[in-house]
Short mmCIF file of the C-alpha atoms (twelve columns), coordinates in Angstrom:
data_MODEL
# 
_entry.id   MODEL 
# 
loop_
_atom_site.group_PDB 
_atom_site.id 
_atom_site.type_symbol 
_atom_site.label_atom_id 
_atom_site.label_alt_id 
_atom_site.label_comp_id 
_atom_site.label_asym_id 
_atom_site.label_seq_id 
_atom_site.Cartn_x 
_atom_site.Cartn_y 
_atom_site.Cartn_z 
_atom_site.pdbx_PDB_model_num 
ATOM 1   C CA . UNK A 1   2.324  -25.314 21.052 1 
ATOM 2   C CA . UNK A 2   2.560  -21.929 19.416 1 
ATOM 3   C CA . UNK A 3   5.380  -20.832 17.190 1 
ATOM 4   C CA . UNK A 4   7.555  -18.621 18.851 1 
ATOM 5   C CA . UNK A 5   8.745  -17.189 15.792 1 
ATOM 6   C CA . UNK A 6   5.745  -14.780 14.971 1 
ATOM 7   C CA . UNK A 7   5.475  -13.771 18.602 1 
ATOM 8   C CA . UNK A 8   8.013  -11.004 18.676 1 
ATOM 9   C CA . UNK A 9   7.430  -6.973  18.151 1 
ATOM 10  C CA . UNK A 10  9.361  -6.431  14.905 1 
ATOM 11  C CA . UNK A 11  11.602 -3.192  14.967 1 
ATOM 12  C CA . UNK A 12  10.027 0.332   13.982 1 
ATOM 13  C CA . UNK A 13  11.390 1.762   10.574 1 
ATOM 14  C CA . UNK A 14  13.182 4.370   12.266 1 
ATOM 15  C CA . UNK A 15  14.781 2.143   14.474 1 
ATOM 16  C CA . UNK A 16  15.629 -0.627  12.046 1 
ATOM 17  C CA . UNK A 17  17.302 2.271   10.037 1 
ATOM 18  C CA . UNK A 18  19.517 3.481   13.327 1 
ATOM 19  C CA . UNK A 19  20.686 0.063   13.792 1 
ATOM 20  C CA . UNK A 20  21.608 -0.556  10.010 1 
ATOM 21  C CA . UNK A 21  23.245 2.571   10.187 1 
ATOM 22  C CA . UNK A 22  25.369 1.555   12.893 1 
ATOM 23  C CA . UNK A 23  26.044 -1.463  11.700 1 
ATOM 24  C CA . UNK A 24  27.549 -0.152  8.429  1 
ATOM 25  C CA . UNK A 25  29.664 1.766   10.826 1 
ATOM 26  C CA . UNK A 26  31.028 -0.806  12.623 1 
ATOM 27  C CA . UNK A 27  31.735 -2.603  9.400  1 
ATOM 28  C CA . UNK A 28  33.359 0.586   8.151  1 
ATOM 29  C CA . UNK A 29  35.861 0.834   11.118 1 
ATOM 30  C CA . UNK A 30  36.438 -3.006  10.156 1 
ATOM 31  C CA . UNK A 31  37.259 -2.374  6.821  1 
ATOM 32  C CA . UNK A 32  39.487 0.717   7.827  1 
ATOM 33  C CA . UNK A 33  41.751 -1.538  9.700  1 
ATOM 34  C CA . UNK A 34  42.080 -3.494  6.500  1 
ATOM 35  C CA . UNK A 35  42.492 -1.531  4.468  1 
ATOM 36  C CA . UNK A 36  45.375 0.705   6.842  1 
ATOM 37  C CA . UNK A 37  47.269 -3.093  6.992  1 
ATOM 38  C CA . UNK A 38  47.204 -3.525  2.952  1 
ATOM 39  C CA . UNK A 39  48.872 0.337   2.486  1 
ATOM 40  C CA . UNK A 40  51.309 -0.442  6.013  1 
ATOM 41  C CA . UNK A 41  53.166 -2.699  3.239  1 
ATOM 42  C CA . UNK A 42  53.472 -0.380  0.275  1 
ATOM 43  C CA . UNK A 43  57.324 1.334   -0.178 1 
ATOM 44  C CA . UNK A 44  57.374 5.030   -0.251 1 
ATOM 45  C CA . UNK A 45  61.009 5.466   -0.500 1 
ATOM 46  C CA . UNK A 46  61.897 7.926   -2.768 1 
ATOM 47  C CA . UNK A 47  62.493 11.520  -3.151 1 
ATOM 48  C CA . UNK A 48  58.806 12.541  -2.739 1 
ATOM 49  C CA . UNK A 49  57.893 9.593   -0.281 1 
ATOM 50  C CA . UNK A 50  57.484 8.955   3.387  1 
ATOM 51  C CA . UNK A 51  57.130 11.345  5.984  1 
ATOM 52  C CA . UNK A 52  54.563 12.510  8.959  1 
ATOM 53  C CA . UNK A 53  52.524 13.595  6.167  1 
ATOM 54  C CA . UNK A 54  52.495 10.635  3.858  1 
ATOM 55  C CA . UNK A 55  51.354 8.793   7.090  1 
ATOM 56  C CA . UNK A 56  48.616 11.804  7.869  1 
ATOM 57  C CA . UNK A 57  46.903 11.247  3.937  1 
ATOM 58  C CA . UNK A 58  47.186 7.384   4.253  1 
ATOM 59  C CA . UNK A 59  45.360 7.108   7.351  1 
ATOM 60  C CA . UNK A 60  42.685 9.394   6.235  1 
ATOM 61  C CA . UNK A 61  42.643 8.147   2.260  1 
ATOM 62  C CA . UNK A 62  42.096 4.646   4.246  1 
ATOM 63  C CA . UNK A 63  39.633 5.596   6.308  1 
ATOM 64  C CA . UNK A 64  37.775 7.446   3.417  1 
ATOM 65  C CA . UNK A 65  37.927 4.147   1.024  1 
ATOM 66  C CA . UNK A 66  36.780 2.060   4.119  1 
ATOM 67  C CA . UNK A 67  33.621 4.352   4.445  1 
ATOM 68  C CA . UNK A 68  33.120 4.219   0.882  1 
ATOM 69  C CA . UNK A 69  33.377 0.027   0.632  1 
ATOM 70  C CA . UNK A 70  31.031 -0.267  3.599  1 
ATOM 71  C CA . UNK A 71  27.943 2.398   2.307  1 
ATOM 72  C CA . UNK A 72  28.519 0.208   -1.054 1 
ATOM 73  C CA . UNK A 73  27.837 -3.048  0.549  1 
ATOM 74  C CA . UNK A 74  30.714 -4.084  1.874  1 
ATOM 75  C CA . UNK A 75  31.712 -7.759  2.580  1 
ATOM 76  C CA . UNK A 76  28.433 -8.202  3.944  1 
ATOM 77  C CA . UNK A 77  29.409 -7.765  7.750  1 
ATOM 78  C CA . UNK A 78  26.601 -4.990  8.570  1 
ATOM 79  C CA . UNK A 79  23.684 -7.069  7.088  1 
ATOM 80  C CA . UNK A 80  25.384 -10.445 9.097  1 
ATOM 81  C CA . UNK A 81  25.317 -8.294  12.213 1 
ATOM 82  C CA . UNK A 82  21.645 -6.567  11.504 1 
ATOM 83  C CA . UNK A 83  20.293 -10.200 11.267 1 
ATOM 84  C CA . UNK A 84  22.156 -11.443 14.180 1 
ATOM 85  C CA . UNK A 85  20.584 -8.383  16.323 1 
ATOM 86  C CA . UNK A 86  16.768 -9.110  15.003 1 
ATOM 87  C CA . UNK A 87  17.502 -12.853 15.990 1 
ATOM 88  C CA . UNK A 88  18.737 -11.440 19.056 1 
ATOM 89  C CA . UNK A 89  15.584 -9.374  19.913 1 
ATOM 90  C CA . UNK A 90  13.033 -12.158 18.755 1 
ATOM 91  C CA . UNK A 91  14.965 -14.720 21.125 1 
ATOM 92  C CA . UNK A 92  14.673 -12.310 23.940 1 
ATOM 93  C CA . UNK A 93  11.146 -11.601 24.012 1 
ATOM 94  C CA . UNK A 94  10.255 -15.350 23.844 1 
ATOM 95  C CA . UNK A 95  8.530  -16.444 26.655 1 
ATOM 96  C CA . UNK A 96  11.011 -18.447 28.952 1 
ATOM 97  C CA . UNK A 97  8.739  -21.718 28.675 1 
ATOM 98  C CA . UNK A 98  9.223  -21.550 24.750 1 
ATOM 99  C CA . UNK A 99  12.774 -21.570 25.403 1 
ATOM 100 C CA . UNK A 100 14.901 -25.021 24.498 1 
ATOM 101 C CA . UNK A 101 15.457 -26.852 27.571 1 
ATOM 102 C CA . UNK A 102 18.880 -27.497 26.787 1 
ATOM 103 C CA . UNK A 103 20.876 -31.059 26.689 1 
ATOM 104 C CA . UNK A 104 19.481 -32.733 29.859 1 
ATOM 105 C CA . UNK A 105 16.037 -30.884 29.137 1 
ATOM 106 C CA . UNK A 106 14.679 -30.658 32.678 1 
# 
């Protein structure tokens, strides 16, 4: 029986590039709500502190250091889910009879 592992179309370049893209996105957005818990507990009491606009620059300095973590690598969730997707693709254009019967294999 053939390997089903070399049987699949691998992604173009440009394409491979739109989905790592995205991916460092989504891990961005991750890392935003991270890093938006870890300031939540900070005090800004004080005579210069809180406010509408204390919570404005916090949400956006969060957002900017999120962005900034994920383009420099992360914690490795946009390569995780750019594997997962190629595994995703190869498994989808395997021919069905290549495909693991399952438990009771039938």
């Amino acid at each position: 029986m053939p390997s089903p592992i070399g049987s699949y179309t691998p992604l173009s370049g440009e394409k491979l590039s739109q989905i790592k893209k995205q991916a460092t996105e989504l891990e961005g957005v991750f890392l935003n709500t991270l890093v938006k818990e870890m300031f939540s507990g900070i005090k800004t009491d004080g005579p210069f502190g809180g406010g509408f606009a204390e919570e404005t620059w916090r949400g956006l300095q969060s957002e900017q250091m999120a962005t900034a973590m994920a383009e420099s690598g992360g914690i490795g969730l946009a390569d995780q889910i750019v594997r997962d997707l190629m595994l995703m693709q190869q498994a989808a254009e395997m021919p069905p009879t290549t495909l693991p019967a399952g438990a009771y294999g039938k």
